[in-house]
C-alpha positions as CSV (number, residue, x, y, z in Angstrom):
1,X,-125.7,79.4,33.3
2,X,-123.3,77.1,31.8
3,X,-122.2,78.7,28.5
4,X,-118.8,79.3,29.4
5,X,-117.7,77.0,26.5
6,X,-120.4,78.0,24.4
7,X,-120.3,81.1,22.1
8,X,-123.3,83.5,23.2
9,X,-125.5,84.7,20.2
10,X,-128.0,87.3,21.4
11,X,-130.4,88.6,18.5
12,X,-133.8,90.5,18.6
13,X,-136.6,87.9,19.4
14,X,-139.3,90.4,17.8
15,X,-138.1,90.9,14.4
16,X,-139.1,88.5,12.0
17,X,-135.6,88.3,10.1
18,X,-133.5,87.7,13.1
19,X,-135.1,84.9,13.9
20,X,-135.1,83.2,10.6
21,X,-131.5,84.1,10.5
22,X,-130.9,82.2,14.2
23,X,-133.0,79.6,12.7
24,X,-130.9,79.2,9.9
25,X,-128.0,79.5,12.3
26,X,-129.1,76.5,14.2
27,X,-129.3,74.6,11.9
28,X,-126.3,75.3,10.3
29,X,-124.6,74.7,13.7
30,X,-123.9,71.0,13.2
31,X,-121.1,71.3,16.2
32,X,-123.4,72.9,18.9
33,X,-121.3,76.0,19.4
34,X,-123.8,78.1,19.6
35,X,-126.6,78.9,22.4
36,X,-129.3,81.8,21.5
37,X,-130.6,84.1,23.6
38,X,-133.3,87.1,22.9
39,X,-132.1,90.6,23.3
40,X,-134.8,91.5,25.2
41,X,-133.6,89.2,28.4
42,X,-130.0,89.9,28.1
43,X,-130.0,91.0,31.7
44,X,-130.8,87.6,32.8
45,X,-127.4,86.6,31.4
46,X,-125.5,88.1,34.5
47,X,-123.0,89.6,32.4
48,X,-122.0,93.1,31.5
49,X,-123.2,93.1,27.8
50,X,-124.0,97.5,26.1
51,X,-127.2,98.4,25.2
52,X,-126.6,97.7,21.8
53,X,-129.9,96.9,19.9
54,X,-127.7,95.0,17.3
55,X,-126.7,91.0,17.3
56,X,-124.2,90.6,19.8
57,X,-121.9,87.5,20.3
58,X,-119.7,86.8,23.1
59,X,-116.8,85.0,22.3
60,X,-114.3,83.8,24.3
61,X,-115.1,86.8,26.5
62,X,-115.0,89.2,24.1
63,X,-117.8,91.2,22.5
64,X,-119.0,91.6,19.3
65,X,-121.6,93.7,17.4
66,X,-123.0,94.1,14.0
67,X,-121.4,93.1,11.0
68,X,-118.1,91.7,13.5
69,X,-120.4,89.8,15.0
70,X,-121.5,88.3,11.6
71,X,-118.6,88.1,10.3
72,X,-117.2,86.0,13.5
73,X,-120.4,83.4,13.7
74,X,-119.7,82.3,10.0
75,X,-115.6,82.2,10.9
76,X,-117.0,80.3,13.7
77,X,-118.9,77.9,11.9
78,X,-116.2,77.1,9.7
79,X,-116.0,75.9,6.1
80,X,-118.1,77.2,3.6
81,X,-119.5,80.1,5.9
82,X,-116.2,81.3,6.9
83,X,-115.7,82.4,3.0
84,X,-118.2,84.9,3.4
85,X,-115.2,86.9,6.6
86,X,-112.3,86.7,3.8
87,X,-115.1,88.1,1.2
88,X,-116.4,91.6,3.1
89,X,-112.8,91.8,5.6
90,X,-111.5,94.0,3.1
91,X,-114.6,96.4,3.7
92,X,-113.5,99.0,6.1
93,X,-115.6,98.5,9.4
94,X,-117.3,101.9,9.9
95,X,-119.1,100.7,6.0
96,X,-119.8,97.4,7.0
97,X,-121.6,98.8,9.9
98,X,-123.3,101.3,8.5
99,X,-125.1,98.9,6.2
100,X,-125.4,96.3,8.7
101,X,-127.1,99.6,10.7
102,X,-129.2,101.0,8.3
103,X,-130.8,97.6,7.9
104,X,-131.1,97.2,11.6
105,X,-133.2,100.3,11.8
106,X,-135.4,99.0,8.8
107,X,-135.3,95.5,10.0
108,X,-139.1,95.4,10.9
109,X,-140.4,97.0,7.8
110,X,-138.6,94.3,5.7
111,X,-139.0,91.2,7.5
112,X,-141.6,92.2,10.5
113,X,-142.7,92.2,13.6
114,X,-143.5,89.0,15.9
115,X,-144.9,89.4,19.1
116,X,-143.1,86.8,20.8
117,X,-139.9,85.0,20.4
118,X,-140.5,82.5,17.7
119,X,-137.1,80.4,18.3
């Protein structure tokens, strides 16, 4: 599909704050780095990805989830975002993701629902 040079951002396409967030993403991507693509079709990718229903990049052919993945689109994007890694690295991982989780599962209740991909 082409994205071997790109970083893989894959989000849920149905809830409301996720796609703000890729919204914001884009346009905070001044460098194209990034290419977007909805949860919901990551099987059209052709790669093995888990069934995670978490943001997920693929990086250099490595996977990330939750708050790693978070935490490696802002390194990504470089100066100021990458401010935010050094700020919550110290944060053992199994916390960081167990916030980043328990606003997952709430993630339609506080920023809603859209039917369709909005992006």
């Amino acid at each position: 599909m082409g994205f071997s040079s790109k970083n893989i951002v894959l989000y849920d396409a149905h809830c409301g704050g996720c796609s703000r967030a890729v919204s914001w993403l884009k346009r905070m991507d001044k460098r194209g780095q990034f290419v977007y693509f909805p949860l919901q079709k990551k099987d059209e990718l052709g790669i093995f990805l888990p069934d995670e229903d978490s943001v997920m990049l693929v990086h250099e052919g490595k996977i990330f989830l939750r708050s790693e993945a978070v935490m490696k689109i802002c390194v990504i994007l470089g100066w100021p975002w990458k401010l935010f890694n050094g700020m919550v690295a110290w944060i053992p991982l199994h916390r960081r993701d167990s916030l980043y989780s328990w606003v997952a599962k709430n993630r339609h209740r506080f920023f809603g629902k859209n039917s369709q991909c909005s992006i």
